[in-house]
C-alpha positions as CSV (number, residue, x, y, z in Angstrom):
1,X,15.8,-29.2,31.9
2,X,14.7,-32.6,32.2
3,X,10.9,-33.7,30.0
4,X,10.1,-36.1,32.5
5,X,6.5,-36.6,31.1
6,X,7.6,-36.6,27.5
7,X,10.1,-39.1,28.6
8,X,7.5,-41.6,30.0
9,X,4.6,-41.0,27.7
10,X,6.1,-38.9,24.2
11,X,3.6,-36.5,24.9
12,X,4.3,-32.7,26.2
13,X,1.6,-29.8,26.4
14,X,3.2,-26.0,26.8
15,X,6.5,-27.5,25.6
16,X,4.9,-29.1,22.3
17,X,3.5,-26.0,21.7
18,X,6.5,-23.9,21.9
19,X,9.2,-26.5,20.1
20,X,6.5,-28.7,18.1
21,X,6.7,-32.3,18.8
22,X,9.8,-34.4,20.2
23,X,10.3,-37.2,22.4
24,X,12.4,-40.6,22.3
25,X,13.9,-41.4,19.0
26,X,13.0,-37.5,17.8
27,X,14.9,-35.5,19.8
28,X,14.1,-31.5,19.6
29,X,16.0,-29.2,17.3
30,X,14.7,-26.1,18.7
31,X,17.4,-24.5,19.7
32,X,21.4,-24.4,19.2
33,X,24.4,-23.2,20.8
34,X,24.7,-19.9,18.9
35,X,20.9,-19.8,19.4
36,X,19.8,-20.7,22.4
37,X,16.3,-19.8,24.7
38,X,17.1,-16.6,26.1
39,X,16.0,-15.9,29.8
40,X,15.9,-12.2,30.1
41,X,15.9,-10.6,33.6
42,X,14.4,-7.5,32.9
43,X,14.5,-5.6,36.1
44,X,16.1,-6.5,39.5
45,X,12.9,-5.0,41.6
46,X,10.3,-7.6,42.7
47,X,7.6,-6.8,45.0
48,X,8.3,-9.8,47.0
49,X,11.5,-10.8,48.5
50,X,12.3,-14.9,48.7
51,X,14.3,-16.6,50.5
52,X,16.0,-18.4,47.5
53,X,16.3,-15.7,44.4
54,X,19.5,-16.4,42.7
55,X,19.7,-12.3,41.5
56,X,18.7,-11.0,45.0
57,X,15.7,-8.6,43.8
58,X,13.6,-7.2,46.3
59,X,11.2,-3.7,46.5
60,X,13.9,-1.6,47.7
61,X,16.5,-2.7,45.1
62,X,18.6,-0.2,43.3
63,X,20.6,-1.4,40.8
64,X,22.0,-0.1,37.3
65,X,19.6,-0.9,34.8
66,X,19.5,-0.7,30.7
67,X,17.4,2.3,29.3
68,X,14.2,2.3,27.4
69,X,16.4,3.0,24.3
70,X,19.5,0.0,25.0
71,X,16.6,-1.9,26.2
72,X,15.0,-1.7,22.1
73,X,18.8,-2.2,20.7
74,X,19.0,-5.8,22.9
75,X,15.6,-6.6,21.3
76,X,16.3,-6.0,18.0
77,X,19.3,-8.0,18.4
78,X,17.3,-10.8,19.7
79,X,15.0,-10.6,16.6
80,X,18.6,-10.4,13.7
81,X,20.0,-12.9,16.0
82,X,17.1,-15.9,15.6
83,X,16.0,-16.4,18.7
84,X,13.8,-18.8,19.1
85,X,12.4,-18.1,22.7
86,X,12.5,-15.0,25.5
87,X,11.9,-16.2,28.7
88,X,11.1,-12.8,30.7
89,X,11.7,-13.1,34.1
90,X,13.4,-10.8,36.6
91,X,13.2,-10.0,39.4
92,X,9.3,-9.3,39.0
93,X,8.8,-8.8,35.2
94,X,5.4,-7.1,35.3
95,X,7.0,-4.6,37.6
96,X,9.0,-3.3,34.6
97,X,7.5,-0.8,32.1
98,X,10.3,-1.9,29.9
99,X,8.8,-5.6,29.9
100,X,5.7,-4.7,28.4
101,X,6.9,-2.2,25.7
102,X,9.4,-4.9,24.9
103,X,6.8,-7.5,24.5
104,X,5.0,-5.1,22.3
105,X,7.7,-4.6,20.0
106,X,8.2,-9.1,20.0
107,X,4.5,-9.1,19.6
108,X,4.5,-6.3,16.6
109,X,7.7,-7.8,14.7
110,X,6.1,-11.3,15.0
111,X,9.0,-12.8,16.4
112,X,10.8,-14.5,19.4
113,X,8.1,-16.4,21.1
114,X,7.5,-15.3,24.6
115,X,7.1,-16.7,28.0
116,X,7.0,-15.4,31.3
117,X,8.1,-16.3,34.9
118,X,6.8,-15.0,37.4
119,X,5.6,-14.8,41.5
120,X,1.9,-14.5,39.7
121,X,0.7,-11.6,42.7
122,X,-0.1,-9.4,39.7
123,X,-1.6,-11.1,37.4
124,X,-5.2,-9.5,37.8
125,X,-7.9,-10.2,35.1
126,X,-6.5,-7.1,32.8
127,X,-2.6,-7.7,33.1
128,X,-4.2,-11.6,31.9
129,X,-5.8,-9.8,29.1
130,X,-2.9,-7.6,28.3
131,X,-0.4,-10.9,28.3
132,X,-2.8,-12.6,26.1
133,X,-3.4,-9.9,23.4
134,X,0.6,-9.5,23.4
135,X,1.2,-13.6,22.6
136,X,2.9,-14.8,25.3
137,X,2.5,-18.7,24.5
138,X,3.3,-19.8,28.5
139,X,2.7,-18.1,31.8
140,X,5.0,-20.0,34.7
141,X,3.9,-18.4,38.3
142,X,5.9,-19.3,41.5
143,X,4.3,-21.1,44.1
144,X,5.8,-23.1,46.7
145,X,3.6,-24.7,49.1
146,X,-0.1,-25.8,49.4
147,X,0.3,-23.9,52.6
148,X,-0.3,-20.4,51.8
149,X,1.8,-19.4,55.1
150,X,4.2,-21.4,54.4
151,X,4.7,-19.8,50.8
152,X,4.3,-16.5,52.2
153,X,7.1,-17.0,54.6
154,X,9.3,-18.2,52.0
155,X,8.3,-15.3,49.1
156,X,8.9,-13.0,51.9
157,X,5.6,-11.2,51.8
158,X,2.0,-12.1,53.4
159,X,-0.9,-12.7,51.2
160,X,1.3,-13.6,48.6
161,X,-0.1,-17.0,48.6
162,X,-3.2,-16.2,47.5
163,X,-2.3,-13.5,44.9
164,X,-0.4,-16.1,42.9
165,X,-3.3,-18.7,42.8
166,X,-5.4,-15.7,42.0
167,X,-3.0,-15.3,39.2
168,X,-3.2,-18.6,38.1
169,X,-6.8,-18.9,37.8
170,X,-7.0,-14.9,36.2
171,X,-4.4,-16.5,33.2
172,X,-6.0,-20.1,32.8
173,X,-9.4,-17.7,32.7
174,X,-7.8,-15.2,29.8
175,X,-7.0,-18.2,27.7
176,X,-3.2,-18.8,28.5
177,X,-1.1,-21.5,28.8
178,X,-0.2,-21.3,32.2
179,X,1.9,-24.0,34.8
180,X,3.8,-24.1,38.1
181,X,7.0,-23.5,39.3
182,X,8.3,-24.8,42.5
183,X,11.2,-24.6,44.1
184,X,11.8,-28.3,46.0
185,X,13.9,-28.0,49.4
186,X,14.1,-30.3,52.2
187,X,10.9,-28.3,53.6
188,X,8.5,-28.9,51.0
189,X,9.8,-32.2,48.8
190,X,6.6,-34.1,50.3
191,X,4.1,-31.9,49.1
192,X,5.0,-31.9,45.5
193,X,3.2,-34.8,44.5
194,X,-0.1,-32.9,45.8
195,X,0.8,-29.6,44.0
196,X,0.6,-31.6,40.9
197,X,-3.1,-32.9,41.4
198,X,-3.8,-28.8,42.9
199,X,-2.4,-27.7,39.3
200,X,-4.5,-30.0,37.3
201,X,-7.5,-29.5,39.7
202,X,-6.9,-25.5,38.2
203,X,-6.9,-26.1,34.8
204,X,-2.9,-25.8,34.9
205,X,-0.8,-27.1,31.7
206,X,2.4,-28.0,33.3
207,X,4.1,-28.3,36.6
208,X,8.2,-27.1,36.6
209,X,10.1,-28.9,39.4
210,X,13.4,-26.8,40.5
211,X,15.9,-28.3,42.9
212,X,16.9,-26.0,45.2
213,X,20.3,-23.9,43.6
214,X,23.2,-22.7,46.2
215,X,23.1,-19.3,44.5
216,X,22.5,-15.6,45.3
217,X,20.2,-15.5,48.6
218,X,19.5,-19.3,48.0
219,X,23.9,-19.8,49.0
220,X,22.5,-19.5,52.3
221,X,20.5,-22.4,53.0
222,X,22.3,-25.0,51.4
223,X,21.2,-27.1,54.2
224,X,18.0,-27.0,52.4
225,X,19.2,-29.0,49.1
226,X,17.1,-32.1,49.4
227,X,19.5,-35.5,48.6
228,X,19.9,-39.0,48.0
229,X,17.0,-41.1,48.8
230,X,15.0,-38.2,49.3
231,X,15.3,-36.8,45.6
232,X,14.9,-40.2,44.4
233,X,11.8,-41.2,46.0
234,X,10.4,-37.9,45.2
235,X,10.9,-39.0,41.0
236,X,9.5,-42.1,41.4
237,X,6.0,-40.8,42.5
238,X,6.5,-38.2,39.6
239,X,6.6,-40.9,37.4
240,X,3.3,-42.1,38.3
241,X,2.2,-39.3,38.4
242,X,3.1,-38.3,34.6
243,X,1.1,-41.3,33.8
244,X,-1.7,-40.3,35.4
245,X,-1.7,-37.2,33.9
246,X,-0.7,-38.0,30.5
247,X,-1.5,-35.5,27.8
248,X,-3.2,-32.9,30.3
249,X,0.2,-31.8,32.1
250,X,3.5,-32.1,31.6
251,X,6.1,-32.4,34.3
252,X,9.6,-30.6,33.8
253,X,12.9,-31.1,36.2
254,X,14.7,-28.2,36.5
255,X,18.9,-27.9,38.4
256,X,18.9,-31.6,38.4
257,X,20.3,-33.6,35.3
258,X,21.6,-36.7,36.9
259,X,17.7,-37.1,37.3
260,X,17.6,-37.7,33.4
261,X,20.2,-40.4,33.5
262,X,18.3,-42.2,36.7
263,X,15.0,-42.1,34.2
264,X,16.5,-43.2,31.6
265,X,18.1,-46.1,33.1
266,X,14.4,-46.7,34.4
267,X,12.3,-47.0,31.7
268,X,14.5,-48.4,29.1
269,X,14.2,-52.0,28.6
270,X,16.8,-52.6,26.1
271,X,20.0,-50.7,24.8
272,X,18.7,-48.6,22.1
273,X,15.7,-47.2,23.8
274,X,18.5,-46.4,26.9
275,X,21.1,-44.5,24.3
276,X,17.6,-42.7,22.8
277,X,16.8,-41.4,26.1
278,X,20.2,-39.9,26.2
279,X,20.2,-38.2,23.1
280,X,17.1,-36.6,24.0
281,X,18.2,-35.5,27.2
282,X,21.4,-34.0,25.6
283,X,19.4,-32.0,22.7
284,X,17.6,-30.3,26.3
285,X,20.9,-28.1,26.6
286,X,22.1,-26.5,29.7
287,X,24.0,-23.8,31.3
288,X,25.6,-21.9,28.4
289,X,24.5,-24.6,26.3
290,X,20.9,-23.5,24.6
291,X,20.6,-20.8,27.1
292,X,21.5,-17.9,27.8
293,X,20.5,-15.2,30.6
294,X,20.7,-11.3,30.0
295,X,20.7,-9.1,33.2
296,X,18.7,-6.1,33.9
297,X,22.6,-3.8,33.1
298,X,23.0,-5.7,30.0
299,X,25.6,-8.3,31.2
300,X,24.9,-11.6,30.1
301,X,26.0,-14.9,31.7
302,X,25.9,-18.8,31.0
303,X,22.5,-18.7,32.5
304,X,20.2,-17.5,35.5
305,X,22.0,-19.7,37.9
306,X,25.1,-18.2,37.4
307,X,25.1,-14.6,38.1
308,X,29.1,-14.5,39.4
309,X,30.6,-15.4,35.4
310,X,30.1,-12.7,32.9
311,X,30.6,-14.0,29.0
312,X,29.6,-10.9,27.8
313,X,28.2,-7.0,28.0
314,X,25.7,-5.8,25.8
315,X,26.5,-2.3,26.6
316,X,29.6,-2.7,24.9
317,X,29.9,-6.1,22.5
318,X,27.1,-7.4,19.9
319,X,24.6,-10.6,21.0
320,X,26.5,-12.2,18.2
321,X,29.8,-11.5,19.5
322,X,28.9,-12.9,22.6
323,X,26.8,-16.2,21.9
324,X,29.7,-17.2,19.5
325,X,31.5,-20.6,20.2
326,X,34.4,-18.8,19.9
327,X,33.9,-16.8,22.9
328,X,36.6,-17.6,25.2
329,X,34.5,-17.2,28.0
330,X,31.4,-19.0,26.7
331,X,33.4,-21.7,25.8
332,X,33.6,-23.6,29.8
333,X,29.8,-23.6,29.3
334,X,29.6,-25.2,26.3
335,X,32.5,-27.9,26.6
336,X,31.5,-28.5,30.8
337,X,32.1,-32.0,30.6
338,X,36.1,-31.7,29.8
339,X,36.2,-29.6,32.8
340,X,34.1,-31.5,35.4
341,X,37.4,-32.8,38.2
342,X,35.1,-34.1,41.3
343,X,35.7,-37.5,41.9
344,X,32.3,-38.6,40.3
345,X,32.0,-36.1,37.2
346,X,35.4,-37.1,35.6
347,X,34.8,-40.3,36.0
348,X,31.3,-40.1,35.0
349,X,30.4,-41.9,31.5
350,X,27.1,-39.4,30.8
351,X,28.7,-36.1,32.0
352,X,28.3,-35.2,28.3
353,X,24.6,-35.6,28.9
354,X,24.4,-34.3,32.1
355,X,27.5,-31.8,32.3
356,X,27.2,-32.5,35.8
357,X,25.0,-30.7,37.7
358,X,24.9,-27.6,39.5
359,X,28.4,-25.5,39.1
360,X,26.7,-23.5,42.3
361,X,26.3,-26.9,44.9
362,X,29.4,-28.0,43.6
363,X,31.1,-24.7,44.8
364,X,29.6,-24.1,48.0
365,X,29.9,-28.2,49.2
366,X,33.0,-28.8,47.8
367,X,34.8,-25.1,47.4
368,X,35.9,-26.1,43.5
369,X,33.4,-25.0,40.9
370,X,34.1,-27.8,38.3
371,X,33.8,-30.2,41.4
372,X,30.9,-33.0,42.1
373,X,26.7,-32.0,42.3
374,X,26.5,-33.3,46.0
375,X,22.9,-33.7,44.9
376,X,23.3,-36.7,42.4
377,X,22.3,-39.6,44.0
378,X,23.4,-41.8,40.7
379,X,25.6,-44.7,40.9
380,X,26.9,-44.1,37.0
381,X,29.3,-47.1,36.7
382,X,26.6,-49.1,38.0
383,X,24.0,-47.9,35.0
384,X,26.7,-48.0,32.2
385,X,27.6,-51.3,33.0
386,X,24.0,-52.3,32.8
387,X,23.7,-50.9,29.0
388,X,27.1,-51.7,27.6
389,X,27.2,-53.4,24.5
């Protein structure tokens, strides 16, 4: 996860709230390997069905699930473990009876803090209520077009467009932190500068910017991936646009690390601020580095965008066992770099920073999962040669 805005201004808004303040030269300590931000994915049903969900939910999904009772043993876990964050997301979380009666037990114990993602269709004025009065600290609701047919046709169910922005407004209404998520593809990449000014326009805290991932149903339309110039273009307008909106909302990149090295390279004006920029963007973590994903069967992998590698079952091994370094099948995740082989990554001088990319583009461009992002657009012999000593 790249901070673009804190990058460009120092300032966040939901994230400075959630890991207090950080920014260049104070990079955040708010989470650590054998701690990292959990994303739990709760349940596999949805009541929508995208084109793009890397776990394949839908409304007629049926799938092995935890209990109500394994379901309160993984939460206490959470709570001996020190986590800092729960990221709930699914499927659709507020589908799940088990969501909210594990967000009452957080809520009652004090302890992870809690976020939700969600498609935001429903979100009505008492689920807002109810998310409120149980301390979620950030509400993040899909949407992927200003065109609500578009959107529709991409969630997979009509009116879901205007459900989501009904969302949106009930949570900014209740009182909660609420922001954007949108998945860029080729289809939609030009729009994104405009979904920024409709998110402040609603009262929206942040705006979350994924690049497309080649995973679960999204494997499909790799064509989609938006490259090159394309991606580039796109950041510089975002940088503008952080500037515009400085202090009112924060813009996150999401699937694209290389991004943080093409920043950094851009606003640094001398060698130290450069190397500042890159410790920051290495305490942001990654894949199996800070995070974690649980599915809804208790299996656990490197993170959301990786549903294929399993480093652990909570059905039958402790969190602890599994979010040790020692973990033999952790340990890819948190070492990437010394793994990366494409022609680029090996090569690369910031892969430590970046760990490279997707592991999912790589494998379905290149057929070798430790191979190149075909994504990054950087040229990084070019930008290390600029910084050198």
């Amino acid at each position: 996860m790249i901070p673009l805005s804190v990058m460009i201004t120092g300032k966040g808004t939901v994230s400075t709230r959630i890991k207090g303040r950080y920014h260049r030269g104070r990079p955040s300590r708010f989470t650590s390997i054998i701690r990292p931000v959990v994303f739990w994915n709760i349940t596999y049903k949805c009541n929508l069905r995208c084109q793009h969900c890397y776990i394949n939910a839908g409304p007629d999904v049926s799938l092995p699930e935890l209990s109500f009772s394994q379901t309160l043993d993984v939460a206490r876990q959470i709570v001996e473990h020190g986590i800092p964050l729960v990221v709930f997301t699914g499927g659709e979380p507020l589908v799940s009876e088990k969501f909210w009666k594990t967000l009452e037990y957080f809520h009652e114990i004090g302890k992870p803090k809690t976020s939700v993602s969600t498609n935001g269709t429903l979100i009505d004025h008492r689920n807002a209520k109810r998310l409120k009065k149980l301390g979620i600290t950030y509400v993040g609701i899909s949407l992927d077009s200003l065109d609500p047919e578009k959107h529709d046709k991409f969630r997979g169910a009509k009116g879901a467009w205007k459900a989501a922005v009904n969302g949106m407004k009930n949570s900014v209404a209740a009182g909660l932190p609420t922001g954007l998520r949108v998945t860029v593809t080729t289809g939609n990449i030009e729009e994104v500068p405009s979904m920024i000014d409709f998110s402040a326009d609603l009262g929206l805290q942040r705006i979350s910017i994924y690049l497309l991932d080649t995973v679960g149903r999204g494997a499909k339309i790799i064509s989609h991936v938006p490259r090159g110039e394309m991606l580039r273009e796109l950041i510089d307008k975002l940088v503008e646009k952080a500037r515009e909106y400085d202090g009112v909302l924060e813009i996150l990149l999401v699937r694209m690390n290389f991004a943080g090295i093409y920043l950094a390279d851009k606003l640094s004006s001398h060698r130290q601020e450069f190397y500042e920029y890159l410790e920051l963007l290495g305490s942001q973590g990654d894949c199996g580095r800070k995070t974690a994903s649980i599915y809804p069967d208790g299996t656990v992998r490197p993170c959301q965008f990786i549903d294929y590698v399993i480093v652990g079952d909570l059905r039958r091994q402790s969190l602890q066992e599994i979010l040790s370094p020692d973990n033999p099948r952790l340990k890819p995740f948190i070492d990437t770099a010394s793994r990366l082989r494409g022609t680029k990554c090996r090569s690369c001088p910031f892969k430590d920073v970046c760990g490279g990319g997707s592991r999912n583009r790589a494998l379905t461009a290149t057929g070798d999962f430790w191979g190149d992002d075909p994504a990054c657009f950087i040229n990084p012999a070019e930008i290390a040669e600029r910084w050198k000593s």
